[in-house]
Backbone bond lengths (Angstrom), bond angles and torsions (degrees), N, CA, C in turn:
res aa  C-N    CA-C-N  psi(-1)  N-CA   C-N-CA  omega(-1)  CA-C   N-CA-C  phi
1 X - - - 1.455 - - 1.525 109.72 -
2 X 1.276 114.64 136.09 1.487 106.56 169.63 1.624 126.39 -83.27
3 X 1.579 100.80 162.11 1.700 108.49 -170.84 1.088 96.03 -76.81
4 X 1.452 100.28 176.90 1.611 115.41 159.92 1.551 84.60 -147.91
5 X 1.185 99.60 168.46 1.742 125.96 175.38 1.691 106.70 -127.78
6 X 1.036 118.13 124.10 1.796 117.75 175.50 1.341 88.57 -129.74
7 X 1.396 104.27 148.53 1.576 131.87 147.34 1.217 114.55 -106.42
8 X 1.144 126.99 152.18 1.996 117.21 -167.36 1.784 87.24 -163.82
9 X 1.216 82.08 146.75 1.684 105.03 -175.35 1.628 100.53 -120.02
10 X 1.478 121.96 168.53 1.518 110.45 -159.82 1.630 78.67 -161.49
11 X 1.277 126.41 131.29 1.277 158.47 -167.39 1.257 114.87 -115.52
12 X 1.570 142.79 97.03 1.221 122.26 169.62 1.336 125.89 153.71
13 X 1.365 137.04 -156.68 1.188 102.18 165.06 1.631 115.50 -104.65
14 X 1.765 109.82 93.93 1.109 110.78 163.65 1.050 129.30 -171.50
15 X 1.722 95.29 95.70 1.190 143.09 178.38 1.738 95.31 -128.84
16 X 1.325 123.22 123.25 1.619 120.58 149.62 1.723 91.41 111.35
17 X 1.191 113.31 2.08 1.701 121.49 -148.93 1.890 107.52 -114.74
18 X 1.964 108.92 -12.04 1.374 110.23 179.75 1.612 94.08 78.74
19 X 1.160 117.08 39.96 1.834 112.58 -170.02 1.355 78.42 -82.93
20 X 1.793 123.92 -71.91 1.827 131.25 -179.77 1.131 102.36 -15.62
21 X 1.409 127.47 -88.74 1.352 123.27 -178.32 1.710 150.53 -50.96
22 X 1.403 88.30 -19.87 1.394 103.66 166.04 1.678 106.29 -90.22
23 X 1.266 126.68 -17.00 1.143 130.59 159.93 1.692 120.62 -66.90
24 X 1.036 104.80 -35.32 1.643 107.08 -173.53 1.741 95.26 -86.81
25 X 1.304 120.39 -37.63 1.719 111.99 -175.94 1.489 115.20 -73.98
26 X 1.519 116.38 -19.85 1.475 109.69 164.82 1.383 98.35 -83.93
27 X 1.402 152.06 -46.46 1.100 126.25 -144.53 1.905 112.65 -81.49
28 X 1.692 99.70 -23.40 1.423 109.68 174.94 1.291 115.76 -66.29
29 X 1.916 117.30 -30.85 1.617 113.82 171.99 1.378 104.26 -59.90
30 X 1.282 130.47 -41.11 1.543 144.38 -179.13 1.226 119.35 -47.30
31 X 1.207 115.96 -28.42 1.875 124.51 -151.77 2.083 100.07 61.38
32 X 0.895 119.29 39.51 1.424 98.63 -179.23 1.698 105.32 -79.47
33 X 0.813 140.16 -170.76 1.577 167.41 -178.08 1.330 100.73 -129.22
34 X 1.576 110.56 133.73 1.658 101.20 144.99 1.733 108.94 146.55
35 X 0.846 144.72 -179.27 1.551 151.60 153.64 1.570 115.47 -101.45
36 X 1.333 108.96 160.71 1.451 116.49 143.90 1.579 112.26 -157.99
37 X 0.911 111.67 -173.52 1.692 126.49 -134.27 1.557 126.67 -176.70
38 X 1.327 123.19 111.82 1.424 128.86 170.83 1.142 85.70 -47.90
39 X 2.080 101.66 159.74 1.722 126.33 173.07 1.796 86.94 -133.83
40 X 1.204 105.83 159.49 1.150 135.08 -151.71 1.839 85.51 -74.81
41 X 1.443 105.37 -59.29 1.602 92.49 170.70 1.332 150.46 -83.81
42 X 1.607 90.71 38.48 1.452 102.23 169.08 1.744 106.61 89.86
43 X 1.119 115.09 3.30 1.640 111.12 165.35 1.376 123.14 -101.33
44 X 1.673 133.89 176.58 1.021 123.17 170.71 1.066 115.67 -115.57
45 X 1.719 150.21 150.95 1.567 145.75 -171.07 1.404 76.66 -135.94
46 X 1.591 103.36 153.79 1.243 140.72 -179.67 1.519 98.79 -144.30
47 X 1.647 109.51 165.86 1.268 123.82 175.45 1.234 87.48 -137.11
48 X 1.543 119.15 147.72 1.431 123.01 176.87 1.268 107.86 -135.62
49 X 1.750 127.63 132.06 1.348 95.38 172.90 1.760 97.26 -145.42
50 X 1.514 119.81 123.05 1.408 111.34 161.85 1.495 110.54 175.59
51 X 1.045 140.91 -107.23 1.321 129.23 -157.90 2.009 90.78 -96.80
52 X 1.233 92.71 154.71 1.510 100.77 163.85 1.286 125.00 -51.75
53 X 1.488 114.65 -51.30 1.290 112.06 172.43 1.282 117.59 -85.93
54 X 1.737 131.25 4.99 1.471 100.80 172.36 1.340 96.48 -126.22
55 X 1.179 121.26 28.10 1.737 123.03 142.06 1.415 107.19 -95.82
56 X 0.944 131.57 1.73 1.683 128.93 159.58 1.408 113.96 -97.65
57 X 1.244 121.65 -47.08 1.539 115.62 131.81 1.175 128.90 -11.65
58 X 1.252 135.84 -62.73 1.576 139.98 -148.76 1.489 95.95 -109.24
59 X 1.281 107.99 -9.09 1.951 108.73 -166.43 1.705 87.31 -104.85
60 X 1.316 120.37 -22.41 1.765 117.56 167.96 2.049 106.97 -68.52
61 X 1.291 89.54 -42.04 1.201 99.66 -176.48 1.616 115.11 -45.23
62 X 1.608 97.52 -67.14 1.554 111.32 177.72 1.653 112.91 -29.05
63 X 1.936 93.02 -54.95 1.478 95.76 -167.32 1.120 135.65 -43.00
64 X 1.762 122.00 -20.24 1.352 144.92 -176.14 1.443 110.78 -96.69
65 X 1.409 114.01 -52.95 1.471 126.55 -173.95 1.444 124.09 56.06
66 X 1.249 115.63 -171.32 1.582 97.85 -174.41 1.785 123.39 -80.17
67 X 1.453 132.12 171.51 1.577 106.48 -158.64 1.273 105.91 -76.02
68 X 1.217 138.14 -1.70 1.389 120.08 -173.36 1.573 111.84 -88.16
69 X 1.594 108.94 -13.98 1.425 118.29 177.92 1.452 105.73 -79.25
70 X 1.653 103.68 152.25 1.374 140.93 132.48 1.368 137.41 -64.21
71 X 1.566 129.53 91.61 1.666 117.55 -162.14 1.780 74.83 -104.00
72 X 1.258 110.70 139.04 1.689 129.24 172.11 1.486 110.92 -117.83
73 X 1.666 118.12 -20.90 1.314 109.18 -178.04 2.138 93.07 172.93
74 X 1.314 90.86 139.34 1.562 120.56 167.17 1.596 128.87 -96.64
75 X 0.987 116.10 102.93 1.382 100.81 166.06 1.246 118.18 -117.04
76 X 1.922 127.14 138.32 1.121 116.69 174.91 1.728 120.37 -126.20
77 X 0.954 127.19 150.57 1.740 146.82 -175.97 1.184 104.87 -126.82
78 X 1.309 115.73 102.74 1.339 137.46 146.37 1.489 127.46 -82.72
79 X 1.604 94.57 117.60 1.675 110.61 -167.17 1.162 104.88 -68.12
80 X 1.546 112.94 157.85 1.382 124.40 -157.46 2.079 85.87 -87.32
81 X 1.553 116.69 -32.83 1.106 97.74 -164.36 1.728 94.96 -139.30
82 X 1.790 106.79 111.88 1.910 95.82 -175.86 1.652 100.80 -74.93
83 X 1.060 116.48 0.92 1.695 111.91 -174.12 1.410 92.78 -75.39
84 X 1.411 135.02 -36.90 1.736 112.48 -125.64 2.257 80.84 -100.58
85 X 0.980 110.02 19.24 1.714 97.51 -174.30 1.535 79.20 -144.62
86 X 1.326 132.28 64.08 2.049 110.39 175.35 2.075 89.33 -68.95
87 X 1.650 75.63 170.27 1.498 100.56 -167.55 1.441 91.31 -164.16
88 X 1.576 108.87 165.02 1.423 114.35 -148.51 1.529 106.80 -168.45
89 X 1.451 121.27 98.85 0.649 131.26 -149.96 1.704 134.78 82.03
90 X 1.486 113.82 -149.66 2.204 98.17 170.15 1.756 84.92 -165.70
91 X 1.007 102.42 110.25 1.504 131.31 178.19 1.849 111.54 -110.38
92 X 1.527 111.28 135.30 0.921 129.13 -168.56 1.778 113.51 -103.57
93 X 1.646 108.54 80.36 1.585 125.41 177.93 1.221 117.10 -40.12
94 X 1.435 132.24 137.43 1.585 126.10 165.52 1.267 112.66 -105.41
């Protein structure tokens, strides 16, 4: 099956909300690859990387997040190449 690579940005309120962690426990049921990480202004970025359909999967996932969050808006960037950054496993950045 082929990869995909996503970058995804997360809008809202979730920061303080377990968004990281509820991000890393869907993406490990997934097999996804990847990190994510608070941004200084209050959003969240993820890296996603694995099958087409279960990074569209995990990017449905985001959209909801955990209940105490606010998702206000998604954005995603798909890398021209998921080979040229491998990653291994989905680790949660500080």
């Amino acid at each position: 099956m082929d990869k995909i690579q996503k970058q995804v940005r997360i809008k809202g309120r979730v920061q303080g909300v377990g968004f990281r962690y509820f991000t890393q426990k869907h993406a490990r049921s997934l097999g996804i690859n990847g990190w994510v990480k608070n941004l200084s202004n209050g959003d969240v970025e993820a890296l996603l990387e694995g099958t087409v359909n279960d990074v569209n999967k995990m990017v449905s996932h985001l959209s909801s997040g955990p209940a105490a969050a606010r998702v206000d808006d998604i954005s995603e960037v798909e890398r021209d190449d998921p080979t040229g950054t491998p990653v291994h496993g989905f680790t949660v950045k500080r």
